[in-house]
C-alpha positions as CSV (number, residue, x, y, z in Angstrom):
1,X,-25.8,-20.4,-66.1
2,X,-25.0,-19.7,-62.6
3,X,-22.9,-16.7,-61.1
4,X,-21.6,-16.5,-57.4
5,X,-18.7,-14.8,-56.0
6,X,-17.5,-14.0,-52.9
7,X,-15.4,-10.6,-51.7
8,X,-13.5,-10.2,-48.6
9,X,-13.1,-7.0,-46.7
10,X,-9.6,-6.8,-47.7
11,X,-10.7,-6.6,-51.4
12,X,-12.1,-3.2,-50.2
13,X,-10.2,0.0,-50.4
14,X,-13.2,2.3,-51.3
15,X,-16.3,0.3,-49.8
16,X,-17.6,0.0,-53.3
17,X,-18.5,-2.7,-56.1
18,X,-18.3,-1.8,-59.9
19,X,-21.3,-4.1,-62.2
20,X,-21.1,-4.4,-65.6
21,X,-24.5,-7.1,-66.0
22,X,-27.3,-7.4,-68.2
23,X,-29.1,-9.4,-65.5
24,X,-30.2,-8.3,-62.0
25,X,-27.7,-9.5,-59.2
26,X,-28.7,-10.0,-55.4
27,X,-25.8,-8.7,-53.1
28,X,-25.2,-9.2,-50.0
29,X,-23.0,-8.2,-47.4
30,X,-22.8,-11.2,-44.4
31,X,-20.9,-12.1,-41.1
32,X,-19.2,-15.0,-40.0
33,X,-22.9,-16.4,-38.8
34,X,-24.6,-15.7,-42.1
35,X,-26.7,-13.4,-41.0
36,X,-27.4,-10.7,-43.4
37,X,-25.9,-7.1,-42.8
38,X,-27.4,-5.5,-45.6
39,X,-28.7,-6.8,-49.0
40,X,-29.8,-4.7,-52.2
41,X,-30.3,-5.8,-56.5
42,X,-28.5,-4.2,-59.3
43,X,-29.9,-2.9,-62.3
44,X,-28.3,-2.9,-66.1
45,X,-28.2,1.0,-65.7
46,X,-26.3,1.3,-62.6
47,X,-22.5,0.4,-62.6
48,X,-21.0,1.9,-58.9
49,X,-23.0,0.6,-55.4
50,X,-21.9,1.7,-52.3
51,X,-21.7,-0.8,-49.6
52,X,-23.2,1.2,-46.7
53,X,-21.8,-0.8,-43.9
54,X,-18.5,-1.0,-42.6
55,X,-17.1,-4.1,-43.6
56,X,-15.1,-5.5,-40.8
57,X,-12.4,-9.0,-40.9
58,X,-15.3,-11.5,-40.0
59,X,-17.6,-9.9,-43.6
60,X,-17.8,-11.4,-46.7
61,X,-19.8,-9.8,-49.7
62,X,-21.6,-12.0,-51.8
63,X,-22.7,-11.7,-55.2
64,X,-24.8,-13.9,-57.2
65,X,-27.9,-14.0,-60.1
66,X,-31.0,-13.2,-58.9
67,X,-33.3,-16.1,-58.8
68,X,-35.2,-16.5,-62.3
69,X,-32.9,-14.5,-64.1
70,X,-31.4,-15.5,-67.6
71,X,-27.4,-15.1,-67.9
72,X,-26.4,-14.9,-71.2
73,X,-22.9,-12.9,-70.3
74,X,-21.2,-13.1,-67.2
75,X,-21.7,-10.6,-65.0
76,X,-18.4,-8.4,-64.3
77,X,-18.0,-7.8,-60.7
78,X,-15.5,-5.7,-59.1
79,X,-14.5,-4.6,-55.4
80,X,-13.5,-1.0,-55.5
């Protein structure tokens, strides 16, 4: 089962993501170039991450399942 999903700056108002998973999720925080501006996993125990950059108009914050990873839910994502 696959998972992506893709959050713009203006889904932002407190630079966070809430993550209700059962899986391990890579996310990543990109620019218009696709170069990687910061990157970090999930675990099932945490549910707030901070996204440590400042996410500007050209950003995008993508979420998907970390490679060899077993989804039996959907993960919940959230922009906070």
């Amino acid at each position: 089962m696959q998972f992506n999903t893709i959050f713009l700056p203006a889904d932002f108002s407190q630079n966070k993501l809430k993550v209700l998973s059962l899986v391990k999720l890579l996310v990543q925080i990109k620019d218009n170039d696709g170069t990687i501006i910061e990157a970090f996993e999930t675990v099932s125990s945490e549910k707030i991450y901070t996204i440590n950059s400042t996410l500007t108009d050209n950003m995008r914050v993508e979420v998907s399942v970390v490679q060899g990873e077993i989804v039996e839910f959907y993960p919940v994502v959230t922009a906070l």
